[in-house]
C-alpha positions as a Markdown table, in Angstrom:
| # | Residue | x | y | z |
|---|---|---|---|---|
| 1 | Unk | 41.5 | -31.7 | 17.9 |
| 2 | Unk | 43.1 | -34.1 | 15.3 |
| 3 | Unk | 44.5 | -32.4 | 12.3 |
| 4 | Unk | 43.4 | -33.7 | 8.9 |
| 5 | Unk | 45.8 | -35.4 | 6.4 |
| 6 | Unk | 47.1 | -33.4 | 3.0 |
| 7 | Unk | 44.4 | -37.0 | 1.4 |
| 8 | Unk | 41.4 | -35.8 | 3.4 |
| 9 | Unk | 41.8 | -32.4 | 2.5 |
| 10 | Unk | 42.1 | -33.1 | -0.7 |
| 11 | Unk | 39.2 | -35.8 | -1.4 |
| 12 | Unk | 36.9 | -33.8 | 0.9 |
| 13 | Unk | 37.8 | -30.5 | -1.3 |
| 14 | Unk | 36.3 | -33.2 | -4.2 |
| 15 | Unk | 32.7 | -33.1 | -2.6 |
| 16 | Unk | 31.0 | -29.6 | -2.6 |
| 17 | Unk | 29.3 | -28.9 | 0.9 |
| 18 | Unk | 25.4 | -29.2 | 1.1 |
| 19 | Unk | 25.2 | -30.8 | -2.3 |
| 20 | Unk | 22.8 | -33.8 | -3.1 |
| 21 | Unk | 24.3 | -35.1 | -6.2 |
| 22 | Unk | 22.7 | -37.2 | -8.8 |
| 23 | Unk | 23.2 | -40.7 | -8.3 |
| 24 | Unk | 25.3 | -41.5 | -11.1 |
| 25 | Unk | 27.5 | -38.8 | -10.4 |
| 26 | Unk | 27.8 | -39.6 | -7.1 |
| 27 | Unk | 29.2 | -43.2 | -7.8 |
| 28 | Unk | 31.4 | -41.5 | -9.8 |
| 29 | Unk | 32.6 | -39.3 | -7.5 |
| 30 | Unk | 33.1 | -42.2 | -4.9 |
| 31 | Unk | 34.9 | -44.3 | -7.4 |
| 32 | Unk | 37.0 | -41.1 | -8.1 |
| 33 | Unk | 38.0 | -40.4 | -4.6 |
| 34 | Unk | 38.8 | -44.0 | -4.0 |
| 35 | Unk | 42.5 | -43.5 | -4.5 |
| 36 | Unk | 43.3 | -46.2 | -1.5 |
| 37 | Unk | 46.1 | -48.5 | -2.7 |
| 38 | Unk | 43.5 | -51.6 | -2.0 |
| 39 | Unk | 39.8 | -52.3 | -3.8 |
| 40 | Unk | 38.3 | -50.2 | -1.5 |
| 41 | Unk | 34.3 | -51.2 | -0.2 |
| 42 | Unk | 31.6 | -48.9 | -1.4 |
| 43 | Unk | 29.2 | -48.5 | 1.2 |
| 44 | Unk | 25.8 | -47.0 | 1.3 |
| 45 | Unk | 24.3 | -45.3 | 4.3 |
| 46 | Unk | 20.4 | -44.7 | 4.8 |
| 47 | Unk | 18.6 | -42.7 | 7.7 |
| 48 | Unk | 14.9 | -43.9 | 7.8 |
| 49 | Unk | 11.8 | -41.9 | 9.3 |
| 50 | Unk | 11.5 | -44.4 | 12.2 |
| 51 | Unk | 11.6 | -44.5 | 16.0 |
| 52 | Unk | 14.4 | -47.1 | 16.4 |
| 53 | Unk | 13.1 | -47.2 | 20.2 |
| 54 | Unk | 9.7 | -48.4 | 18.9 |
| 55 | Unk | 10.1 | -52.1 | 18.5 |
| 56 | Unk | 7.3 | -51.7 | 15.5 |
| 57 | Unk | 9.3 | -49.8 | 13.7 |
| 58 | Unk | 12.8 | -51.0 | 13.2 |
| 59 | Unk | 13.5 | -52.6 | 9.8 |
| 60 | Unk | 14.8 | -56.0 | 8.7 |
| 61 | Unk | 15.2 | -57.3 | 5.5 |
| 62 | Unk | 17.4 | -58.9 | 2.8 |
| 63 | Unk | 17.9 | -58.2 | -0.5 |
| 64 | Unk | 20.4 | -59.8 | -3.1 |
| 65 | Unk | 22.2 | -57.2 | -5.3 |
| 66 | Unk | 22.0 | -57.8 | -8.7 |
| 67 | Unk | 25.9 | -57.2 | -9.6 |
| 68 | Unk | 27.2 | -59.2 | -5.7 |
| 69 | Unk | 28.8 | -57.2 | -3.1 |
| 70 | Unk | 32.6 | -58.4 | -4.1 |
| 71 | Unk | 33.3 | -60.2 | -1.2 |
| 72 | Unk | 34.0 | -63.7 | 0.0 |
| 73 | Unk | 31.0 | -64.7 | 2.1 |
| 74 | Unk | 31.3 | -67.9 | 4.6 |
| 75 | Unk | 27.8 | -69.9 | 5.0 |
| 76 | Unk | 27.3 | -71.6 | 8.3 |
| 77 | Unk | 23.7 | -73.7 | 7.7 |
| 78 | Unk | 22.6 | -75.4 | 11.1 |
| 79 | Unk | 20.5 | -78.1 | 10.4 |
| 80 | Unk | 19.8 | -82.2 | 10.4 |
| 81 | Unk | 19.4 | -85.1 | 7.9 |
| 82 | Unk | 18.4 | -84.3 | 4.3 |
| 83 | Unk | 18.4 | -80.3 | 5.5 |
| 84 | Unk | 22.1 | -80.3 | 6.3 |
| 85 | Unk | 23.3 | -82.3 | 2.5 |
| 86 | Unk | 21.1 | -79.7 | 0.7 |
| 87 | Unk | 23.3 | -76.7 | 2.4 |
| 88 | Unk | 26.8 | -79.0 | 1.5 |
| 89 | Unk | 24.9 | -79.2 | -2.4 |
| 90 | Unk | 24.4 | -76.0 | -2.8 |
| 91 | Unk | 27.9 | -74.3 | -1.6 |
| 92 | Unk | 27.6 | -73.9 | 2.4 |
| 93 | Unk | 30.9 | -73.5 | 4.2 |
| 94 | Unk | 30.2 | -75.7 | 6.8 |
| 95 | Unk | 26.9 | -77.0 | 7.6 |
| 96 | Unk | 25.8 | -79.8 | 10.6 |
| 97 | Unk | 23.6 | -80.3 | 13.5 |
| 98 | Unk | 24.5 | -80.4 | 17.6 |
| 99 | Unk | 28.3 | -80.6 | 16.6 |
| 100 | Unk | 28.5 | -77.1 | 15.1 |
| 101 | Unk | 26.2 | -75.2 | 18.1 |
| 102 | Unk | 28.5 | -76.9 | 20.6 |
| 103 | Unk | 31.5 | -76.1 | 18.3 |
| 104 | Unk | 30.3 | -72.4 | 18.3 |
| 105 | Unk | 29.5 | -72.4 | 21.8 |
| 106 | Unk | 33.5 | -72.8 | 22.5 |
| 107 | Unk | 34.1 | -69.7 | 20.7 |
| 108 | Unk | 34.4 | -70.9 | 17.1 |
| 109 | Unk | 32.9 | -68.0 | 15.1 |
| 110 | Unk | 34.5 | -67.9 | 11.4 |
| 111 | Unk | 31.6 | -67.5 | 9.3 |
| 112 | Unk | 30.0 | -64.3 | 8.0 |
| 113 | Unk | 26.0 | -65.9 | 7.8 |
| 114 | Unk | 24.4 | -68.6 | 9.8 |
| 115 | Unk | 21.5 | -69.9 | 8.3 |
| 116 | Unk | 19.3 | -72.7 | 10.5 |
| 117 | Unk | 16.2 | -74.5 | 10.0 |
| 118 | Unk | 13.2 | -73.8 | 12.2 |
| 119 | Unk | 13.8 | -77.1 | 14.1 |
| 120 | Unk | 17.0 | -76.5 | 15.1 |
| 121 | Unk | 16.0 | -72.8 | 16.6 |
| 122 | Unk | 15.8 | -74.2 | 20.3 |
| 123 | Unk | 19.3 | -75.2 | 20.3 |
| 124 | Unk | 20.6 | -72.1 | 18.1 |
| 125 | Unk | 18.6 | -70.2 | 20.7 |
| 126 | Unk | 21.4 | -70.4 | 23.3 |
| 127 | Unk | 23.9 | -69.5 | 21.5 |
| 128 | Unk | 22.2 | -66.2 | 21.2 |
| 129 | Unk | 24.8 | -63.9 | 24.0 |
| 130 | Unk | 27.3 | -65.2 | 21.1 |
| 131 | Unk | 25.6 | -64.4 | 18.0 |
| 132 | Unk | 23.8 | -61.5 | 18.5 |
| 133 | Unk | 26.1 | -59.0 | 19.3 |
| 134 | Unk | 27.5 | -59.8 | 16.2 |
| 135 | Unk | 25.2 | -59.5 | 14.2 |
| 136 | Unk | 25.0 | -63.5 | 13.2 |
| 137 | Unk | 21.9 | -65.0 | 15.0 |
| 138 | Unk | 19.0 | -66.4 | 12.1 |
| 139 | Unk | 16.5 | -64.6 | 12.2 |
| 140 | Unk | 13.2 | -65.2 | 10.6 |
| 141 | Unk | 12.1 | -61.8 | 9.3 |
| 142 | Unk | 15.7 | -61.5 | 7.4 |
| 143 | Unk | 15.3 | -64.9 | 5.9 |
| 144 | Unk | 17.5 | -66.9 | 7.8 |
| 145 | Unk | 15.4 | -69.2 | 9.6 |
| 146 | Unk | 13.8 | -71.3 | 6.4 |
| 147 | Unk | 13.7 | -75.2 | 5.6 |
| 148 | Unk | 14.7 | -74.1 | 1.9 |
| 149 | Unk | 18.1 | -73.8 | 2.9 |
| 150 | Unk | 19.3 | -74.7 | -0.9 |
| 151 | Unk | 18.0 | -71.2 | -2.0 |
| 152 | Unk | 19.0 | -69.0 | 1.0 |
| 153 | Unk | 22.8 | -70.2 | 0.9 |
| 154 | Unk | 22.9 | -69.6 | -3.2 |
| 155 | Unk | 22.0 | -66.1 | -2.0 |
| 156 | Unk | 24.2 | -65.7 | 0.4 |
| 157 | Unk | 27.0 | -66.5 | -2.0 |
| 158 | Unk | 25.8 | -64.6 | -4.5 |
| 159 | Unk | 26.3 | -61.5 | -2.1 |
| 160 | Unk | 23.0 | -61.2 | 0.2 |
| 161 | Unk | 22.9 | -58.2 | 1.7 |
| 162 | Unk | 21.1 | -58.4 | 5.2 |
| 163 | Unk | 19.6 | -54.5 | 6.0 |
| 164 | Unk | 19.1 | -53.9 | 9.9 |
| 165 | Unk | 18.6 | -50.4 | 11.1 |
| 166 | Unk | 21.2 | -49.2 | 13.6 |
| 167 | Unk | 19.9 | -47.3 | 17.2 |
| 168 | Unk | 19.7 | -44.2 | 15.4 |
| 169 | Unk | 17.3 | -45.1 | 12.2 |
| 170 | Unk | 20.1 | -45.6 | 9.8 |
| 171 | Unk | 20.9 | -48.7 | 7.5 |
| 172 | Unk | 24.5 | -49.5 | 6.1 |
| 173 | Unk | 25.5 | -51.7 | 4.0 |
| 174 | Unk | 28.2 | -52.5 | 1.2 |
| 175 | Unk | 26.7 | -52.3 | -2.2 |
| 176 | Unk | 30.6 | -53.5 | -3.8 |
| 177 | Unk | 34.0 | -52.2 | -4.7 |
| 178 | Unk | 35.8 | -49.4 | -6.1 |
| 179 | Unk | 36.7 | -51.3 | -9.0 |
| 180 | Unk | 32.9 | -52.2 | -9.7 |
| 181 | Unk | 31.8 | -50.1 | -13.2 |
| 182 | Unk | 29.5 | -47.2 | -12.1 |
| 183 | Unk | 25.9 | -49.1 | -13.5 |
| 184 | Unk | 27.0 | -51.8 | -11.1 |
| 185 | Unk | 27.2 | -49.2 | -8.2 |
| 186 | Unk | 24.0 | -47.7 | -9.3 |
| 187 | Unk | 22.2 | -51.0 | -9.9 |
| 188 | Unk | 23.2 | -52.3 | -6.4 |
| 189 | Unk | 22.7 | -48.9 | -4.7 |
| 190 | Unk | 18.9 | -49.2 | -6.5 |
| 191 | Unk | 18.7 | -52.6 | -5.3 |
| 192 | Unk | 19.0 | -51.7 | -1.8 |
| 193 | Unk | 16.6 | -48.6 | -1.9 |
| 194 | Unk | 13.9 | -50.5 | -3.4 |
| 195 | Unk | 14.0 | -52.8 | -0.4 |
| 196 | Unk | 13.9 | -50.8 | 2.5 |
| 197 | Unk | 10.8 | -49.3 | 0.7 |
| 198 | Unk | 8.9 | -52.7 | 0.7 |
| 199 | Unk | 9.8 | -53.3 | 4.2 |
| 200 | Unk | 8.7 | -50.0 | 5.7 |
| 201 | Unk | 6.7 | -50.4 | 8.8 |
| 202 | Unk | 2.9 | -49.8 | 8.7 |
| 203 | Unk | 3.3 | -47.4 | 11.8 |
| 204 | Unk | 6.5 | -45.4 | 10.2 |
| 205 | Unk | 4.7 | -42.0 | 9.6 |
| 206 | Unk | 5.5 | -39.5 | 7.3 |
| 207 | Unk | 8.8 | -39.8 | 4.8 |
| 208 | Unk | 10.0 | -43.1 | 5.1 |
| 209 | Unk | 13.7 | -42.5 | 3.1 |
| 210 | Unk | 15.4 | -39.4 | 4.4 |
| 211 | Unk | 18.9 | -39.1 | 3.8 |
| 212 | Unk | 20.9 | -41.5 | 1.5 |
| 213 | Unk | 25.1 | -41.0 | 1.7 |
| 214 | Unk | 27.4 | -42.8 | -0.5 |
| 215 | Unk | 31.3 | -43.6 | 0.6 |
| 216 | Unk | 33.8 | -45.9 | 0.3 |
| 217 | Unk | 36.0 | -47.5 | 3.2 |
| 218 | Unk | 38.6 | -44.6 | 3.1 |
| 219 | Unk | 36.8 | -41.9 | 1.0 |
| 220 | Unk | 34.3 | -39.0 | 2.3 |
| 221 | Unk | 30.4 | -39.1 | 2.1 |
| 222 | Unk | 28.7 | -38.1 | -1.0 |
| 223 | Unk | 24.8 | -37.3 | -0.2 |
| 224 | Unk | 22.6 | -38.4 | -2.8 |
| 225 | Unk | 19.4 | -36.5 | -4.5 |
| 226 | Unk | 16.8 | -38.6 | -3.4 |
| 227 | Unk | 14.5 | -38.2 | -6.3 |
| 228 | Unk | 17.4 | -39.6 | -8.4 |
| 229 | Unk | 15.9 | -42.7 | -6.8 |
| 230 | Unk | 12.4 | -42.2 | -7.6 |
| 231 | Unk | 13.1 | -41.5 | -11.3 |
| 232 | Unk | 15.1 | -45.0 | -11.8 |
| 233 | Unk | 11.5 | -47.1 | -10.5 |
């Protein structure tokens, strides 16, 4: 078994065991751990009362955080004529037609989002084997697949956060940074909650939100009173 570092022992001794902490205090107590000699991510982590293995019940959605994510986020917009100057208008990285599936198609993949417009799905469609394991294929359900390209890519840039539930029922995603004032991390953290509860699947029985962890990249989990979340709506 790996031994723990003098830091882990010492940010985990931070974090009482079994506690669900209000969540104000537990942004605090994220921010406060985050000692890491870099703006460290704050993530949030959600487990969901769903049957990942039922294809009814996995959840998609999108949601843009009110306070931005902190990051840098490249837009890829796949699309023809009038379509593809609306992406270049409104901020996309790189936008075009054929050229930029056949470009991707060699192995060209430095983008974070790829947005396309339902015409251009056929052709996006095969680069699927490339995409999807990473996360990057448009997608309708997440918003990604629209002819109002102009909006979706001011989102994205604004910090977008796509939500996908992982094969055992639970959503993460980075809400900001370290640096970000506590409200911010609240706000965002709020943000994200209040999505996954629109997009609940009609067949999901029973609690829908069941655990929700806070973190950041190099600090230790801090579980969150779920009702903290209730009272904030």
């Amino acid at each position: 078994m790996a031994s723990r570092s003098k830091r882990t022992v010492v940010l985990d001794a931070k974090v009482e065991k079994g506690k669900r902490y209000q969540l104000v205090a537990a942004a605090e107590l994220v921010k406060n751990c985050a000692d890491a000699k870099f703006d460290e991510s704050v993530d949030i982590s959600v487990r969901l009362g769903i049957d990942p293995k039922q294809s009814d019940q996995n959840v998609r959605a999108a949601v843009v955080p009110p306070h931005g994510t902190g990051k840098t986020v490249k837009v890829l917009v796949i699309a023809k004529g009038e379509k593809e100057k609306e992406a270049e208008i409104a901020g996309a990285d790189y936008a075009g037609s054929d050229e930029m599936v056949e470009k991707i198609s060699k192995g060209w993949l430095d983008f974070d989002v790829v947005i396309a417009t339902p015409d251009m799905m056929r052709e996006v469609g095969k680069l699927g084997k490339l995409l999807g394991p990473k996360g990057l294929m448009p997608n309708p359900k997440s918003g990604t697949v629209t002819f109002d390209v102009a909006r979706v890519v001011k989102e994205c840039k604004a910090g977008r956060i796509e939500l996908r539930n992982d094969s055992y029922g639970i959503i993460h995603a980075s809400i900001g940074k370290a640096s970000f004032p506590v409200e911010h991390l609240v706000a965002n953290s709020m943000a994200v909650v209040e999505a996954l509860q629109r997009s609940k699947p009609s067949s999901s029985k029973g609690a829908f939100v069941r655990r929700i962890t806070l973190s950041s990249t190099m600090g230790p989990g801090v579980d969150v009173d779920l009702l903290s979340f209730e009272a904030k709506e």
